[in-house]
C-alpha positions in Angstrom: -98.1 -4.4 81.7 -95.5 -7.6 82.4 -92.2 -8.3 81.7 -90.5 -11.8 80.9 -88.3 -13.2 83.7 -85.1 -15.0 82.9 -86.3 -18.0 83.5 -89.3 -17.9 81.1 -87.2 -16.3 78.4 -84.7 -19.5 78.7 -87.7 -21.8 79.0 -88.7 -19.9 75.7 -85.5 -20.0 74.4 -85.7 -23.6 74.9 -88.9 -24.6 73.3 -87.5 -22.5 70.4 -84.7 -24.1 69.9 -86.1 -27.6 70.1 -89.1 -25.9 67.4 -86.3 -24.6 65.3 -84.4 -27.8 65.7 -87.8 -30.3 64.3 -88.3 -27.6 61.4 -85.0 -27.1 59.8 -85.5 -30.4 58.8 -88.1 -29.8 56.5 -88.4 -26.0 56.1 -85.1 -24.6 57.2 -84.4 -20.2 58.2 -83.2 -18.7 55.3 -81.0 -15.4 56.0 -80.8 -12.8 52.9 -79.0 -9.4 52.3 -79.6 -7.5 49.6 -77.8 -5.9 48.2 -74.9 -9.0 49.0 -72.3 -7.0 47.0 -72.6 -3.0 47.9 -70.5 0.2 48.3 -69.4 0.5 51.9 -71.6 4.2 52.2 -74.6 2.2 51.0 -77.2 0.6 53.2 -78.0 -3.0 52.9 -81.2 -5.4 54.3 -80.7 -8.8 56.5 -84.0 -10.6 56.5 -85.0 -13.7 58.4 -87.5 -16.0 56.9 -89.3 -19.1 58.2 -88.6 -19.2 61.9 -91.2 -20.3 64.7 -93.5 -16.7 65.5 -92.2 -15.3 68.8 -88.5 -16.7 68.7 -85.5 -15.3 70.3 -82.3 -14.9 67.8 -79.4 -13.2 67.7 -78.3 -12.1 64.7 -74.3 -12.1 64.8 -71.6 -10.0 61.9 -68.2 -11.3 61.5 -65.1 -10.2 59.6 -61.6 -11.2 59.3 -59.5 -8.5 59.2 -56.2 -7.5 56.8 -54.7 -7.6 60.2 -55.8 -11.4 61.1 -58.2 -9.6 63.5 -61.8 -11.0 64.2 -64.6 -8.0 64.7 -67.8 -8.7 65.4 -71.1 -7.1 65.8 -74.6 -8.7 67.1 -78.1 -7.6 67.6 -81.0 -9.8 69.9 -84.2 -10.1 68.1 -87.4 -11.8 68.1 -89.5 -12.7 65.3 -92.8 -11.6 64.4 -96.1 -13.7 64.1 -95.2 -14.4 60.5 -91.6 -15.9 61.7 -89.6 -12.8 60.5 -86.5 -10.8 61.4 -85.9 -8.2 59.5 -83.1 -6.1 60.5 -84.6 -2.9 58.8 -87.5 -2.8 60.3 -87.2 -4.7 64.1 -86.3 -3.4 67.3 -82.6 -5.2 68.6 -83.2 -5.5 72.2 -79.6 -6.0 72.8 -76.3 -6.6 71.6 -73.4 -4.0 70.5 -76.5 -2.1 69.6 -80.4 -1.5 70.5 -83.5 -0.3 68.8 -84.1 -0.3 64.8 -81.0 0.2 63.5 -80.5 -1.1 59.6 -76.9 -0.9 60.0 -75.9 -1.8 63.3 -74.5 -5.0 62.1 -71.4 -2.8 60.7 -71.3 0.4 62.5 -71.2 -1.2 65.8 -68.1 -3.7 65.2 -65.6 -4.3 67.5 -62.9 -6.9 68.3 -63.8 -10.3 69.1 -63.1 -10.8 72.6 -59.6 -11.9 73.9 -58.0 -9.3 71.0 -54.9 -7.3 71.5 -55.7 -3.7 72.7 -55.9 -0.7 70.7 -57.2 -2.6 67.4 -58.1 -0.5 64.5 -60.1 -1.8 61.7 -58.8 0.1 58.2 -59.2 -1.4 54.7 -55.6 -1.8 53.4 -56.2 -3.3 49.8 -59.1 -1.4 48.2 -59.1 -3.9 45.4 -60.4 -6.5 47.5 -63.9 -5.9 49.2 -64.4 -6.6 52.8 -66.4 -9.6 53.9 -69.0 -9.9 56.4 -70.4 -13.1 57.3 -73.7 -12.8 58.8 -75.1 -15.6 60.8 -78.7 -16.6 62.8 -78.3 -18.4 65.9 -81.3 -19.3 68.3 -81.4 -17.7 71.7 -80.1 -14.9 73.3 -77.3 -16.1 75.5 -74.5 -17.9 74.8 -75.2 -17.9 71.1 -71.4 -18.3 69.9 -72.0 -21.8 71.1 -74.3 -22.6 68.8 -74.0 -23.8 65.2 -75.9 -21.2 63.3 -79.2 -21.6 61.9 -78.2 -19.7 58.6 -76.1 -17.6 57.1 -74.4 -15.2 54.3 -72.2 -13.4 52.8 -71.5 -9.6 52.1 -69.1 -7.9 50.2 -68.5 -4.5 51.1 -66.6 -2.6 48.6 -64.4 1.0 48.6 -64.1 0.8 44.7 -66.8 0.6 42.6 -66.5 -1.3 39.3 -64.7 0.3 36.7 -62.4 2.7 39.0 -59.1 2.8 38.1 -56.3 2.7 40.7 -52.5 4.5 39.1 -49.8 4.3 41.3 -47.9 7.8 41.0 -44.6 8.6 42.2 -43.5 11.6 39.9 -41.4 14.6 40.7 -41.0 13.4 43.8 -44.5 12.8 44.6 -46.1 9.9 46.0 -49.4 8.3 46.0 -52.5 6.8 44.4 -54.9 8.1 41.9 -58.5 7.0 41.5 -60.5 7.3 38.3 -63.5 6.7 37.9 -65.1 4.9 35.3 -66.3 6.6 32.0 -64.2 9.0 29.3 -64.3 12.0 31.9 -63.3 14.5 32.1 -64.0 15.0 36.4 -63.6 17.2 38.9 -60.6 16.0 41.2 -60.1 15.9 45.3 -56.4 16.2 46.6 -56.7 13.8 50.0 -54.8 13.9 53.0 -54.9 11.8 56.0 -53.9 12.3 59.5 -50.7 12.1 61.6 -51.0 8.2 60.9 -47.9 6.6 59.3 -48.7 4.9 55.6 -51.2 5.7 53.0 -54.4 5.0 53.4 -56.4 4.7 49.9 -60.2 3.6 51.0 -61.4 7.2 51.0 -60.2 7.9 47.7 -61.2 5.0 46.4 -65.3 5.8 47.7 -64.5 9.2 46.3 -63.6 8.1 42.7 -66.6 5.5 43.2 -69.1 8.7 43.7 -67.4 10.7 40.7 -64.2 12.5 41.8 -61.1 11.7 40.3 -59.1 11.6 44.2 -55.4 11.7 45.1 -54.4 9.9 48.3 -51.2 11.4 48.8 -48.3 10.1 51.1 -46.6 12.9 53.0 -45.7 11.9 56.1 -42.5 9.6 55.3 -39.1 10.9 56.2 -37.6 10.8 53.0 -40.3 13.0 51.3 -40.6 16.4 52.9 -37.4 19.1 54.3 -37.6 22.3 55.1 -36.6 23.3 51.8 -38.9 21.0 49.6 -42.2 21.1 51.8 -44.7 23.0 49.9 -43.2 22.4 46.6 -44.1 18.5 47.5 -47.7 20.0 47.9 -47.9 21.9 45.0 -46.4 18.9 42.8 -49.1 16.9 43.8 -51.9 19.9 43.5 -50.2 20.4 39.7 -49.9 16.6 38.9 -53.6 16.4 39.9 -55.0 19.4 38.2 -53.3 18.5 34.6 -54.3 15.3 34.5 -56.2 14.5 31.0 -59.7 13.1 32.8 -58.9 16.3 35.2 -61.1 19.4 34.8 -58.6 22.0 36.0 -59.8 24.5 37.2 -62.5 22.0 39.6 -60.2 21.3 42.2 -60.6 20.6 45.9 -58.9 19.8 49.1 -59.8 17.6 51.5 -58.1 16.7 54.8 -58.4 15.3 58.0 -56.9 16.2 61.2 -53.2 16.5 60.3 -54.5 16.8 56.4 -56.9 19.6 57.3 -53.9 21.7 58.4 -52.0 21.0 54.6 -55.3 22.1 53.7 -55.3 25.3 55.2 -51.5 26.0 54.7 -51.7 25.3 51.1 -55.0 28.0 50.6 -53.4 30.5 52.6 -50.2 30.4 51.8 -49.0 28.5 48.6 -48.9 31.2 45.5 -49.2 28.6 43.1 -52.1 27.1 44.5 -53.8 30.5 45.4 -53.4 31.3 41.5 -55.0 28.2 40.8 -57.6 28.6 43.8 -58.9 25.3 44.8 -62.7 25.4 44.3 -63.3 24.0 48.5 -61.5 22.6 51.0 -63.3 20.5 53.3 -61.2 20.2 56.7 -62.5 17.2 59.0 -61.5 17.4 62.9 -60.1 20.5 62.2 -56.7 21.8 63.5 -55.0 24.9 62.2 -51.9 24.9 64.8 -48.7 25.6 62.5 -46.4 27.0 64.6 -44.3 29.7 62.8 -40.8 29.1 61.3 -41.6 25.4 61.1 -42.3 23.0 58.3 -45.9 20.9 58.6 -44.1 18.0 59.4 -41.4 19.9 61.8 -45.0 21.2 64.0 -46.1 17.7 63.7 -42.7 16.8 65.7 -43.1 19.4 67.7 -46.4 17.5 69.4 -44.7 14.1 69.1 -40.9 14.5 69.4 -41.4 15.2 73.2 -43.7 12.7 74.3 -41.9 9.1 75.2 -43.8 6.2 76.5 -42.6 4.3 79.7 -43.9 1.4 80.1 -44.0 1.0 84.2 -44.9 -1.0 87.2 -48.7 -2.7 86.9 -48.3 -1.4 83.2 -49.0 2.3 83.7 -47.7 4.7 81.2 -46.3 7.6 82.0 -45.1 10.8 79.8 -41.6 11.8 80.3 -41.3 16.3 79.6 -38.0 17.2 77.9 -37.9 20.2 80.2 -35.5 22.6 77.6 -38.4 22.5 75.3 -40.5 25.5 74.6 -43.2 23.8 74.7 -43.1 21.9 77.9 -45.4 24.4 79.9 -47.8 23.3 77.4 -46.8 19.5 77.0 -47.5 18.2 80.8 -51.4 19.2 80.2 -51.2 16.0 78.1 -53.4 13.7 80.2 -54.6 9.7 80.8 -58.3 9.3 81.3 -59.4 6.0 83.8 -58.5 3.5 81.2 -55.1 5.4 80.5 -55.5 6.5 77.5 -53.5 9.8 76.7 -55.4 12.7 75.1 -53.9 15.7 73.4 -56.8 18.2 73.7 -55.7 20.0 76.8 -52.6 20.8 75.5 -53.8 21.6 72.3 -56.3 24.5 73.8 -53.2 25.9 75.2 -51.1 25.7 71.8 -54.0 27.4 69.3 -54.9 29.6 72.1 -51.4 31.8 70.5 -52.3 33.8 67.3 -48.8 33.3 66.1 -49.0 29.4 66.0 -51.9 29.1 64.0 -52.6 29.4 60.0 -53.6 32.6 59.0 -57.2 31.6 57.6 -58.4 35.1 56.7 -56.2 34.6 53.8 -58.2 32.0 52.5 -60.5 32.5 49.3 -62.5 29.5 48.6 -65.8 27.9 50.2 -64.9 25.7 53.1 -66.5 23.2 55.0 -65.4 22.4 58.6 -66.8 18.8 59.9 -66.2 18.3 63.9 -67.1 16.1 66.6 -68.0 17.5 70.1 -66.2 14.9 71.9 -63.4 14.9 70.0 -60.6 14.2 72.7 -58.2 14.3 70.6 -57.2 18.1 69.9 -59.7 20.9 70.5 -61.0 20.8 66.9 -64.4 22.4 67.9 -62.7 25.3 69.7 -60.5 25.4 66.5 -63.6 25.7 64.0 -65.1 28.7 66.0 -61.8 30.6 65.9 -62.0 29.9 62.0 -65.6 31.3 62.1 -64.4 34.1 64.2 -61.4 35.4 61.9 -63.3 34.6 58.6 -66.1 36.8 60.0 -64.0 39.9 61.0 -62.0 39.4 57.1 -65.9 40.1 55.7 -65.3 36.1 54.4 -67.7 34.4 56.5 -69.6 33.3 53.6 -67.2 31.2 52.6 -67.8 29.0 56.0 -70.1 26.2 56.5 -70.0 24.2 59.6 -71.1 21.1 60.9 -70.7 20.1 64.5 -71.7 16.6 65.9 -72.7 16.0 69.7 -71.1 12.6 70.9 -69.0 12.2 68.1 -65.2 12.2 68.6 -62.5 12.7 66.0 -62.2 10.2 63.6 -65.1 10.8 61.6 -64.6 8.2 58.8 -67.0 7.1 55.6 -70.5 5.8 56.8 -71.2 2.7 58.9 -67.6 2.8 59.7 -66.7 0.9 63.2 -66.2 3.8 65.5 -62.6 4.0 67.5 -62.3 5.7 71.0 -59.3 4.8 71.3 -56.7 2.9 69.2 -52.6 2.3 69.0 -50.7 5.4 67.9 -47.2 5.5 66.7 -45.6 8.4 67.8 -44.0 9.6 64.5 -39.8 9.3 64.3 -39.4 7.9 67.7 -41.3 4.4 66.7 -43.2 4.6 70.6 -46.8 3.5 70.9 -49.6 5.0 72.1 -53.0 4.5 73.0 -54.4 7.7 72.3 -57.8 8.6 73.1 -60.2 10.0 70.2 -63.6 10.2 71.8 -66.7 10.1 70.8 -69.9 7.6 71.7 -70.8 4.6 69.2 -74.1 5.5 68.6 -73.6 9.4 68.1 -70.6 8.8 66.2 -71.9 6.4 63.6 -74.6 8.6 63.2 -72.6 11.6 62.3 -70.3 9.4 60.1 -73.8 8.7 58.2 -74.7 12.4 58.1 -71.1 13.8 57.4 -70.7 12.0 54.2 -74.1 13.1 52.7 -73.5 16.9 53.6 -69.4 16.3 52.3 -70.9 14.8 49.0 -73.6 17.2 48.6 -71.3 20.5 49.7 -68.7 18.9 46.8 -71.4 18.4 44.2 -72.4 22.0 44.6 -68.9 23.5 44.5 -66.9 21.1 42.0 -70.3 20.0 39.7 -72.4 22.9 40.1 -72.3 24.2 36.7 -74.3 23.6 33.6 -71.1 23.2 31.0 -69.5 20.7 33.5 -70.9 17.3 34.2 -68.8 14.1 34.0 -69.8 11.2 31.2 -70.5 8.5 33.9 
């Protein structure tokens, strides 16, 4: 057995370099990916051709965000006897990730350093794929100082060629349809989002690229939903959806996350119209069925945010202040800061669902479901949540419905695959325009790989329930 000091890896490092630095002059590395141009949930290859056998390189990811943000991602590697890297198949001994990991040069992005706090990396315009440069530079420390040995592009797309995007806002409704390519007609997905302000259409867009016409639907704004109007916005959309002419009506499903998975379970429980039209599945990610009763979605949203103000405070500490006349200030003051003070909702949230009477009644629900959680979540106690689903499906005779998946290490935004994963990120509290960092959870590694695993079982649990039939089957 031995090991390699750090001065005979820099001595290494160096003779490398100088190697390196004599052959690109006649035989320069050449750095491919293949695919260059690929859906976002498909994996890709980097290779590393004609370096010196034995050389220490870091292979380094870029992008420039919507946001003017730089993320990064980078992986320590040395080449083989034939003067090869390939990402695929070699152990990174370093980096934002370790080991053979194919797609560590996405999954483990993060801001460059020196960027603002709280970053979150979303695709914005899904017309527009998102660019990675990946670069080669010699050595293992203090590569950014280097001019790269080689390097190239890849486009990373949410829309596959031939979608079409339709902006709708009909009856009142707003949002964005996706098509997807071919005469049709296809089974459709009605997707919801979080407690997030502003419609997010990158899901929807993957969704129509795998053969789901998908409606990313915009409920959170202030001027859309009252007391009066709420559900009827809801079943607009479900209606709009479900008559469409590329539409097969009665192959229609629900899918929601967080916030979204609780419109999700109101709507399949409780909405007439949609119950006579039962949705096919539901599929609820980071699940939360607090709807306290008497209130509108977005009034028990409030109820969570309305109370919470930030203070910003001496050494920049933030602080909650408790509206004390609120009912839900025994509950409220659980809300805690973990060592980096970010605030979590969990604790809280145990307390809130932990009341019959605030919760959707889910035994009322008639239609296969799938329930996608991460143990860490520290956001709201989503696990906890999924068991009491489990637990009053079972005693209704309807726990054959339920299928379940449940993800050790991962937190609560469980996004599409290779994904940058988000412990914690900026958070506007809704109406009262305050930031947050609130804390997510979840561990890089463990989450990326339950992103990975939670799309195949979401695709494969929506092929079976909206496909799974021998007279329907799309004209892709």
């Amino acid at each position: 057995m031995w090991s390699v000091t750090r001065p005979l890896l820099q001595e290494c490092t160096l003779a490398c370099y100088r190697l390196l630095s004599a052959m690109t002059q006649a035989v320069p590395p050449i750095l491919s990916i293949t695919p260059s141009r690929a859906l976002v949930d498909e994996k890709f290859q980097v290779l590393v051709e004609n370096l010196p056998p034995g050389c220490p390189v870091t292979l380094h990811s870029l992008h420039h965000s919507e946001d003017k943000d730089d993320w990064e991602a980078y992986g320590h590697y040395v080449s083989d006897h034939r003067g090869v890297v390939s990402v695929t198949e070699d152990l990174s001994f370093g980096g934002t990730y370790t080991g053979k990991e194919p797609m560590g040069l996405l999954w483990s992005m993060r801001p460059v350093p020196g960027s603002r706090e709280g970053l979150r990396l979303r695709k914005i315009n899904v017309c527009t794929p998102m660019l990675v440069n990946i670069s080669v530079h010699s050595g293992h420390e203090d590569f950014r100082d280097r001019t790269p040995l080689a390097s190239a592009l890849a486009e990373r797309w949410y829309m596959a060629p031939g979608v079409k995007r339709i902006d709708i806002n009909k009856q009142g409704v707003q949002g964005t349809l996706f098509i997807p390519p071919g005469p049709g007609p296809f089974p459709t997905l009605l997707d919801m989002w979080g407690g997030g302000v502003g419609l997010l259409e990158y899901r929807s867009a993957l969704l129509a690229s795998r053969g789901y016409v998908s409606f990313s639907l915009d409920y959170l704004r202030s001027e859309h939903l009252s007391a009066d109007v709420e559900f009827k916005y809801f079943e607009t959309a479900f209606n709009i959806i479900r008559n469409h002419p590329q539409v097969i009506p009665d192959r229609v499903g629900i899918l929601g996350i967080s916030l979204g998975s609780t419109v999700a379970f109101n709507l399949t429980a409780y909405s007439t119209i949609i119950k006579v039209n039962v949705p096919r599945c539901i599929v609820c990610i980071s699940s939360n069925h607090y709807h306290p009763p008497g209130t509108t979605l977005k009034a028990g949203f409030k109820i969570l945010s309305k109370y919470v103000l930030l203070t910003v405070c001496h050494e920049n500490l933030m602080i909650i202040q408790i509206i004390v006349t609120n009912m839900y200030h025994r509950h409220f003051h659980k809300a805690h800061f973990d060592e980096n003070n970010y605030m979590s909702w969990r604790s809280f949230g145990l307390d809130l669902i932990a009341d019959p009477s605030n919760n959707v009644e889910v035994g009322r629900i008639n239609c296969p479901m799938l329930l996608v959680n991460g143990c860490d979540d520290q956001n709201w106690p989503t696990v906890e949540t999924a068991e009491e689903v489990a637990r009053l499906l079972r005693e209704g005779g309807k726990e054959h419905l339920l299928s379940r998946l449940a993800y050790p290490g991962a937190g609560h935004l469980i996004e599409p695959p290779f994904s940058p994963h988000f412990r914690a990120t900026k958070f506007i509290i809704l109406n009262s325009k305050k930031k947050v960092i609130l804390l997510w959870g979840g561990h890089t590694k463990a989450h990326s790989d339950a992103q990975e695993d939670s799309w195949r079982k979401i695709l494969s649990f929506l092929q079976l329930h909206l496909y799974h039939s021998p007279s329907v089957k799309a004209k892709l």
